[in-house]
TIBAFI-628095 format. One line per 4 residues: their letters; for each residue x, y, z of C-alpha. Coordinates in nm, 4 decimals, decimal comma, padded with zeros to 6 digits. Example, Ala and Ser with C-alpha at 12.3 -4.5 7.8 and 13.67 -1.06 7.14 Angstrom:
<rs>
AS	01,2300:-00,4500:00,7800; 01,3670:-00,1060:00,7140 $
</rs>
This chain:
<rs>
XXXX	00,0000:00,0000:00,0000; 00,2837:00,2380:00,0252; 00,3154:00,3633:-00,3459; -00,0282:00,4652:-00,3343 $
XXXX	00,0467:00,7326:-00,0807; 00,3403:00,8989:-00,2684; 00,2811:01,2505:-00,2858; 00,4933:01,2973:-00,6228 $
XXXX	00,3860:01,1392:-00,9562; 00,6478:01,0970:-01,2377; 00,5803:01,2539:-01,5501; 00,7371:01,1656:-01,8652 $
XXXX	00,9240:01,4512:-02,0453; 00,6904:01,3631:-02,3843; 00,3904:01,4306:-02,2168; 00,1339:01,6931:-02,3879 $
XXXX	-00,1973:01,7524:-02,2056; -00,3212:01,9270:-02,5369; -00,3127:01,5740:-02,6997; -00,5735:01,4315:-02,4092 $
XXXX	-00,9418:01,3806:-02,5750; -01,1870:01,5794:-02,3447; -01,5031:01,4269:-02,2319; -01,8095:01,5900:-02,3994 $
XXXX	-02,1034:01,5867:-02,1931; -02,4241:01,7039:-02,2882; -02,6433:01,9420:-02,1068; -02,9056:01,7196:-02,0551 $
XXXX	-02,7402:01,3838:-01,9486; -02,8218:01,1687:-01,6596; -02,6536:01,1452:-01,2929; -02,6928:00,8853:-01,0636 $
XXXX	-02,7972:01,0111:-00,7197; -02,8582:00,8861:-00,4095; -03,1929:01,0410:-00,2399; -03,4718:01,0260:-00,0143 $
XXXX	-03,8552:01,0105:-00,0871; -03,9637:01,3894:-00,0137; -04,3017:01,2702:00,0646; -04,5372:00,9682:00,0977 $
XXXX	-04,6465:00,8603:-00,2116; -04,8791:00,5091:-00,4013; -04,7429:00,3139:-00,6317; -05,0011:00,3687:-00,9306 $
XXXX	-04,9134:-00,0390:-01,0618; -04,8898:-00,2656:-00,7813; -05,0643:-00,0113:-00,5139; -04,7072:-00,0074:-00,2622 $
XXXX	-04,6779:00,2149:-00,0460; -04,3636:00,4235:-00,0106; -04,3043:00,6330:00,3045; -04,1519:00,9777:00,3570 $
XXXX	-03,7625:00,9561:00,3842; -03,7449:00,6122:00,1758; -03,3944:00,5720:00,0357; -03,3691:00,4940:-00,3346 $
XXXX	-03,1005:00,5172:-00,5952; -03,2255:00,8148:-00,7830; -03,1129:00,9478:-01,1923; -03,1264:01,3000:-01,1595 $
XXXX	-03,1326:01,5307:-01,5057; -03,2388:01,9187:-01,5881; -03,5159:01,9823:-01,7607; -03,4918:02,2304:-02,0537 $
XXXX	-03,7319:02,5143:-02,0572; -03,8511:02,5076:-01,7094; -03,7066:02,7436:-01,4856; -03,8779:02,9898:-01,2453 $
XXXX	-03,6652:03,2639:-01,1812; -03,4002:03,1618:-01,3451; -03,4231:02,8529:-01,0813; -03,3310:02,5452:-01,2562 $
XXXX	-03,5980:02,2751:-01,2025; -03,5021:01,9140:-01,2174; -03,6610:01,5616:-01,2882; -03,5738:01,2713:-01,0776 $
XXXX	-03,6387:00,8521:-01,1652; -03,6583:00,6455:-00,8730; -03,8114:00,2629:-00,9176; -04,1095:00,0993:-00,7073 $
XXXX	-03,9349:-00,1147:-00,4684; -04,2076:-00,4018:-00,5311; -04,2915:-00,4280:-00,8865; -03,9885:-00,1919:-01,0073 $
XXXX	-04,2322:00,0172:-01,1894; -04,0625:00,3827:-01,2742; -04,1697:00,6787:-01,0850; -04,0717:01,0330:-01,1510 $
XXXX	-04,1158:01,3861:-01,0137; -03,9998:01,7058:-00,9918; -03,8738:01,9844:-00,7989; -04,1429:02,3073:-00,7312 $
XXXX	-03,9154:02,5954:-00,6123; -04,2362:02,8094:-00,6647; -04,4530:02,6435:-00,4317; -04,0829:02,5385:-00,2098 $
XXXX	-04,2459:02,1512:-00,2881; -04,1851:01,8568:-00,5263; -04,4396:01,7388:-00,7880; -04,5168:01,3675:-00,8625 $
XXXX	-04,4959:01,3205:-01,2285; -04,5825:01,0017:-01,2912; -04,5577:00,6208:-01,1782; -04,7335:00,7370:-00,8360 $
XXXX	-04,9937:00,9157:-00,6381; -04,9600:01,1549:-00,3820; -05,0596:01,0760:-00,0173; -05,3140:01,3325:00,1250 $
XXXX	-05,1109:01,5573:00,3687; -05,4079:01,7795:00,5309; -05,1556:02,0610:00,5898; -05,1532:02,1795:00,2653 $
XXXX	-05,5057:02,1667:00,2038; -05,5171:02,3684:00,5366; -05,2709:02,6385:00,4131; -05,4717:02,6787:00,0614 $
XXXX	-05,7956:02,7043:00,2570; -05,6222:02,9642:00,4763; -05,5295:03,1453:00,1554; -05,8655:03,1078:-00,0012 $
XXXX	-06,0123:03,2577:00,2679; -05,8105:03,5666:00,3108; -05,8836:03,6810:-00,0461; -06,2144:03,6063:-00,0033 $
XXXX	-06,1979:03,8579:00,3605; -05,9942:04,0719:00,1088; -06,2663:04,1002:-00,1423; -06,5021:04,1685:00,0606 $
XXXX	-06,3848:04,4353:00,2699; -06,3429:04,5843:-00,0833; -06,6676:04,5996:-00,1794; -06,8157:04,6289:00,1581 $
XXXX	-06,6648:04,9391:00,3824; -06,8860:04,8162:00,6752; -06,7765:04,4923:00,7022; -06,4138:04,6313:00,6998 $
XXXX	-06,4824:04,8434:00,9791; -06,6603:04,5659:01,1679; -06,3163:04,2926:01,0468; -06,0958:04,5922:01,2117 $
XXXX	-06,2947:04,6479:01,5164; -06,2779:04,2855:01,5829; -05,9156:04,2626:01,5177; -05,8825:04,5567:01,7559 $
XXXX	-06,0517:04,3692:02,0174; -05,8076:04,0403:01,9974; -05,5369:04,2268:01,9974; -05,6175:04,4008:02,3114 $
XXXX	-05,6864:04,0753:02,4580; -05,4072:03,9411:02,3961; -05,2023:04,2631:02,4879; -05,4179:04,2306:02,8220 $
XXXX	-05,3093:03,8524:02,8498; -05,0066:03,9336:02,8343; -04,9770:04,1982:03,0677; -05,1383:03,9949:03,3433 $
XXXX	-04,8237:03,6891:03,2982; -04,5981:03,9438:03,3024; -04,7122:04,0852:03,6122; -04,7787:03,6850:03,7455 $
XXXX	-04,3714:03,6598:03,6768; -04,2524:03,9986:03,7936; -04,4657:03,9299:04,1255; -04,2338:03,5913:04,1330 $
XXXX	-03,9357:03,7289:04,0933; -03,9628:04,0262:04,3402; -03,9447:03,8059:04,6483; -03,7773:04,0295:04,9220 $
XXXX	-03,5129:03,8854:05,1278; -03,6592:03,9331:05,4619; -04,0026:03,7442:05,3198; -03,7549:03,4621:05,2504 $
XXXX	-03,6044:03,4675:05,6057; -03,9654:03,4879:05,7629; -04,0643:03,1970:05,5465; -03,7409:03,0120:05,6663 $
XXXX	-03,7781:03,1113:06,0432; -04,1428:03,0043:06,0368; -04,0680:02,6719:05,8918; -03,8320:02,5979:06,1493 $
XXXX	-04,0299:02,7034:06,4433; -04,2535:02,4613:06,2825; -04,0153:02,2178:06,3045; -03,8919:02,2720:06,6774 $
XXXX	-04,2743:02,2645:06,7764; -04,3209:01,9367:06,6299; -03,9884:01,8251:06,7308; -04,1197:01,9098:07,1115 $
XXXX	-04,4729:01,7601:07,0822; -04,3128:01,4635:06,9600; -04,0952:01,4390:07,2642; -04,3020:01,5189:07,4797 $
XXXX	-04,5487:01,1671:07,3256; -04,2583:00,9777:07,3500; -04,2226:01,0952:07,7491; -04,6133:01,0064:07,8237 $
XXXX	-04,5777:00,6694:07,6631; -04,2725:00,6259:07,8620; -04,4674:00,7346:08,1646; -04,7166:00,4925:08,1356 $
XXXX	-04,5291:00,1785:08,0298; -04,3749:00,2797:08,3757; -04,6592:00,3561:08,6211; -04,8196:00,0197:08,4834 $
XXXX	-04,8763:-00,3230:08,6907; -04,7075:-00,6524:08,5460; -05,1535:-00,7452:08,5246; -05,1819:-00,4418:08,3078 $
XXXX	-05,3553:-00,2154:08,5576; -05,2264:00,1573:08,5262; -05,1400:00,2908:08,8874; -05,2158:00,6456:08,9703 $
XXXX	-05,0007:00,9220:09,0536; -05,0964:01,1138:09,4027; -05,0378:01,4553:09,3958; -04,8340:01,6589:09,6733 $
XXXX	-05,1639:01,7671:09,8343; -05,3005:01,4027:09,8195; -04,9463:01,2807:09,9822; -04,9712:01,5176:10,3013 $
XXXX	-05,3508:01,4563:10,3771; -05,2459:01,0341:10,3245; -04,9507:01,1255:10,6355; -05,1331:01,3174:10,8554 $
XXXX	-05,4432:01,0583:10,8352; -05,2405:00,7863:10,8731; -05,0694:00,9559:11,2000; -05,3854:01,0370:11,3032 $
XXXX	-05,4719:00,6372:11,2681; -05,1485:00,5583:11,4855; -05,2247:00,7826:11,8019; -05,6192:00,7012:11,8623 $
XXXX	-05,5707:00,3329:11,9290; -05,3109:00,4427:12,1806; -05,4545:00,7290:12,3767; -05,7904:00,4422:12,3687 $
XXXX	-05,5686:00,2087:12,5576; -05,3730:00,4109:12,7658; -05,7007:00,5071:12,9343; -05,8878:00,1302:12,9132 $
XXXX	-05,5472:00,0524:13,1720; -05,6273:00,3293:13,4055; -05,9683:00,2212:13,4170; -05,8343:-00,1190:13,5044 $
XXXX	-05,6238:00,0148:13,7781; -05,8402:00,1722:13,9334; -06,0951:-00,0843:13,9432; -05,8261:-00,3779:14,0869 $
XXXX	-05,7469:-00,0829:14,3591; -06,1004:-00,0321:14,4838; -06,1958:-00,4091:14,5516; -06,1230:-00,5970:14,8521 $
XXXX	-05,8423:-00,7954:14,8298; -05,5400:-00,8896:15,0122; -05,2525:-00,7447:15,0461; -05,1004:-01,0466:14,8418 $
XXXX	-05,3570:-01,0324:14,5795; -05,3255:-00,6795:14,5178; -05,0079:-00,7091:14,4616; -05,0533:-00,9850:14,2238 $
XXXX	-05,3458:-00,7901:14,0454; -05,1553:-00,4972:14,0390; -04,8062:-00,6571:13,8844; -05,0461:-00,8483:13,6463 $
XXXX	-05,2290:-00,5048:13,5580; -04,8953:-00,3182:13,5139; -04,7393:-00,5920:13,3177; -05,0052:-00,6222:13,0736 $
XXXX	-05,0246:-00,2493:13,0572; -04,6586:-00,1985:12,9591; -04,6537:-00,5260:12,7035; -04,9674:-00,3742:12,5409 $
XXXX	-04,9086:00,0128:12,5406; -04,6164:00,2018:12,3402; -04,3864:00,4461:12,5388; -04,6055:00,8078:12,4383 $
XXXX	-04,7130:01,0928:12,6818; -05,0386:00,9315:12,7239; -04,9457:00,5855:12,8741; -04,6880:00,7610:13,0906 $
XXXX	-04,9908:00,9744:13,2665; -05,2369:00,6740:13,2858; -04,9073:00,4932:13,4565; -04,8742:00,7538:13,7236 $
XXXX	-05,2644:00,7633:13,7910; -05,2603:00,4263:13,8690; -04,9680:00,4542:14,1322; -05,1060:00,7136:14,3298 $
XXXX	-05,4159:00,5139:14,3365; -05,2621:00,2478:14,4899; -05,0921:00,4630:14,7573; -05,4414:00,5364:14,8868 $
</rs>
């Protein structure tokens, strides 16, 4: 492959380039092409049908006579891929299209009908404002109208995305210090559900039973009742012993069976009562009792 790459060709020292035949072509020859379908078309002989953007190999030629403009329009021959059947058409630089020649039928493309029936109808508008100087009045007042509509339209998203983009800076720090208050406050509810369950799970019985909580108030009224309960049965007995005493004292007895009654009095006096202020009088009653 390397003396196909030379950059320097040898030429002989008898070589004339006047002697060299040139190559007439004539104006209206043939070149192969390679192209694409510029719109959906029927085969007219065997019905296929050929899509937009098909690839064929194409003979391309100028046709004589036929300019617009002095814009050379050209013929092209492409062949039905089914049957083979030859199709031509042509370029339109007037209408910026192509035109089927023959060999085929043109799909229906409703844009184009939609674009002459848009034309249509303006020259029809056109004609008649023409002869009719009221109905081009009323055709400009309406006009008049949509524009300002639109114009009004318009306006209003302006003012929609002006409105949007004039956010002050301390509306955006209000918005961001609100949304985290927000936060904090549910932040703090949530803790504070999280400390009640806890609360409960704890002040609960292992049978399920929840178990109340006594206030301070309840607490001191629960003490002083239940001191009250502890000195009554006392102060009761210290005076069921004097009673007793006094009693054993006053009946006749010996001297040996006082003294009996009285130890037995005194000793079940001092196993039953508790050391207080009131079984330490009813003690000293009973003595001087006894004296007498």
């Amino acid at each position: 492959m390397a003396e196909r790459k030379v950059i320097n060709k040898y030429i002989p020292p008898d070589f004339d380039p006047a002697k060299i035949p040139r190559l007439r072509l004539g104006s209206n020859r043939q070149i192969k092409v390679r192209l694409m379908a510029p719109f959906s078309m029927r085969c007219e002989t065997c019905g296929q049908w050929i899509g937009k953007g098909t690839k064929f190999n194409a003979r391309k030629e100028s046709i004589e006579g036929e300019k617009f403009h002095n814009i050379q329009i050209y013929r092209f021959y492409i062949r039905c891929q089914r049957c083979a059947a030859e199709i031509t058409f042509k370029t339109d630089p007037e209408n910026l299209n192509y035109e089927v020649e023959k060999g085929a039928l043109r799909n229906f493309e409703p844009w184009r009908e939609e674009k002459a029936l848009n034309e249509e109808k303006q020259l029809t508008k056109e004609e008649e404002e023409e002869n009719n100087p009221i109905k081009a009045l009323e055709n400009r007042t309406e006009q008049s109208r949509r524009e300002m509509d639109i114009m009004d339209s318009l306006d209003e998203i302006r003012t929609l995305n002006a409105r949007g983009e004039r956010v002050a800076e301390a509306d955006v720090r209000e918005a961001i210090a609100t949304r985290d208050e927000e936060k904090e406050t549910q932040r703090r509810l949530a803790e504070e559900e999280e400390d009640e369950r806890l609360a409960k799970l704890a002040f609960q019985s292992a049978g399920g039973r929840r178990i109340k909580r006594a206030c301070e108030e309840d607490a001191i009224a629960r003490e002083r009742e239940i001191k009250l309960m502890a000195i009554a049965p006392q102060a009761s007995q210290s005076s069921n012993t004097r009673v007793k005493v006094a009693v054993v004292s006053k009946a006749p007895m010996s001297q040996s069976t006082l003294g009996i009654k009285g130890i037995r009095v005194k000793t079940a006096a001092a196993a039953d009562s508790t050391p207080t202020l009131a079984g330490m009088l009813g003690a000293y009653g009973s003595d001087d009792d006894d004296s007498e």
